[in-house]
matplotlib code that plots the C-alpha trace (Angstrom):
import matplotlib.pyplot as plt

x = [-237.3, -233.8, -230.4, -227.1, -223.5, -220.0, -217.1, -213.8, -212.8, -208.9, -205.5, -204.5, -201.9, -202.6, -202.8, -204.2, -207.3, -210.2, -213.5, -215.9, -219.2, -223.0, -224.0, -228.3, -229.9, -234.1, -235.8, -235.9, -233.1, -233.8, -236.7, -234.5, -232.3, -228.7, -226.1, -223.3, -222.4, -219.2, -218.4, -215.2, -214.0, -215.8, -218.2, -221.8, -222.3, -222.2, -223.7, -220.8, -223.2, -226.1, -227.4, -231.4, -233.1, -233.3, -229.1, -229.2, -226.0, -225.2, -222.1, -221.2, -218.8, -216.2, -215.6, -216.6, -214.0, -212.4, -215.4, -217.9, -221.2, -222.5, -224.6, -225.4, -228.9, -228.2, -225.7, -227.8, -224.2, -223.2, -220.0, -218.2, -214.9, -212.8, -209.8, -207.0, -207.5, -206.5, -206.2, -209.5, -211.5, -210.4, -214.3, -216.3, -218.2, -221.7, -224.1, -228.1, -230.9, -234.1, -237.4, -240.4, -242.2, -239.9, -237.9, -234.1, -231.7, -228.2, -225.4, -222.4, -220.0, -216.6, -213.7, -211.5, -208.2, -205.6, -202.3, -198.6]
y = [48.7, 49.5, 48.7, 48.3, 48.5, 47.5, 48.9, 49.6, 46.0, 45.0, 43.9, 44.5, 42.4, 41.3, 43.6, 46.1, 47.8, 48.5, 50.3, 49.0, 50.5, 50.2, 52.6, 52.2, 53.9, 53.6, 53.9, 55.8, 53.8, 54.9, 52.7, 50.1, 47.7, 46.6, 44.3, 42.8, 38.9, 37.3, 34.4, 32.7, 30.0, 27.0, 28.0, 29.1, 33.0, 33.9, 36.7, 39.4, 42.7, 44.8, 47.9, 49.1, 51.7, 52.9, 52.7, 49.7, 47.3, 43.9, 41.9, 38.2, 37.2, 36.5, 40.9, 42.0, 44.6, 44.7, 45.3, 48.5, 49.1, 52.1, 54.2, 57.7, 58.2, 61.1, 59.7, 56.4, 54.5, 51.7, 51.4, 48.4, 49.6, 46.5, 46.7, 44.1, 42.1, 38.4, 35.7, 34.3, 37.4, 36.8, 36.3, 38.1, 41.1, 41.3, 43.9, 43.2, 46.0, 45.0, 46.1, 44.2, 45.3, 44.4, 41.5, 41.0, 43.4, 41.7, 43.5, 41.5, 41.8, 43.2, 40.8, 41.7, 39.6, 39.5, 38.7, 38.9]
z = [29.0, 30.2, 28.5, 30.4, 29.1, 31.5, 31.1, 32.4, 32.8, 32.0, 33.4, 36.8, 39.2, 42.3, 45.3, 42.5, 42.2, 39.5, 38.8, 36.4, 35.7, 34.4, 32.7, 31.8, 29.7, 28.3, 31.3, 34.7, 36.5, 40.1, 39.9, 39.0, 41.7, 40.3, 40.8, 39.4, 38.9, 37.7, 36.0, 35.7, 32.8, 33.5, 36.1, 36.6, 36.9, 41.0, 42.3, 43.5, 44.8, 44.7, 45.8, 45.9, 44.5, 47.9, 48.1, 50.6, 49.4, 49.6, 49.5, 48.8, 51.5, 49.1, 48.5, 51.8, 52.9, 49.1, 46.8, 46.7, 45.3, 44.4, 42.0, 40.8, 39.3, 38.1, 35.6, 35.4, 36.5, 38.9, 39.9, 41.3, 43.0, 43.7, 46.1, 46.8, 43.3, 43.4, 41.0, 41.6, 41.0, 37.2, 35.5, 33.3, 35.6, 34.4, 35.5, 35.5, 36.7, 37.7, 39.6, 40.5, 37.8, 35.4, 33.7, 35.1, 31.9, 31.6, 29.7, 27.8, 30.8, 31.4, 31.2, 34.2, 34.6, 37.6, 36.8, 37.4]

ax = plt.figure().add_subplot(projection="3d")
ax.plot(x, y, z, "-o")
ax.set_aspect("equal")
plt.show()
C-alpha cells in the first residue's frame, strides 16, 4: 500500500510559474508509475502527465513545452514544474501512483489558480 500527499498548489498570474509535488510514502515507490490529473469546476478529471518507474514521461498535448514531470526516489517525490500558467490551467492537480500489481492511490489534490 502506498499513500500520496500534493502540495505546493496556490495563486499565480498568468505568464507565472509553479511547482507542485507528490510526496508517497508506505511502500517502495520506485516500483510505482505516477502521474498527475487535473480537474477544473464542472468537469471530469483529465489526465495532465506521467512518468514510469523506469523515468520515461508523458505529456497531454495541452502542457507540452510548459509542463514537467519528474521524480526523485530517493525522496519518494514527484514533481510537476509548470511554466507559462494560463487561466485555463486553474483545476485541482491530483497526483495518483500505480504499478501493475497494484490498485491506482489518488491523494486529495492541490488547488492551483491563475489569475490577474
Amino acid at each position: 500500500q502506498i499513500q500520496v500527499v500534493e502540495s505546493g498548489g496556490g495563486l499565480v498570474q498568468p505568464g507565472g510559474s509553479l511547482r507542485i509535488s507528490c510526496s508517497a510514502s508506505g511502500s517502495i515507490f520506485s516500483l510505482y508509475h505516477a502521474a498527475w490529473y487535473r480537474q477544473a469546476p464542472g468537469e471530469e478529471r483529465k489526465f495532465v502527465a506521467q512518468v514510469d518507474r523506469g523515468g520515461s514521461t508523458h505529456y497531454v498535448d495541452f502542457v507540452k513545452g510548459r509542463f514537467t514531470i519528474s521524480r526523485d526516489n530517493d525522496k519518494n517525490i514527484v514533481y510537476l514544474q509548470m511554466n507559462d500558467l494560463k487561466p485555463e490551467d486553474t483545476a485541482v492537480y491530483y497526483c495518483t501512483a500505480f504499478a501493475p500489481f497494484s490498485k491506482e492511490y489518488w491523494g486529495q489534490g492541490t488547488q492551483v489558480t491563475v489569475s490577474s
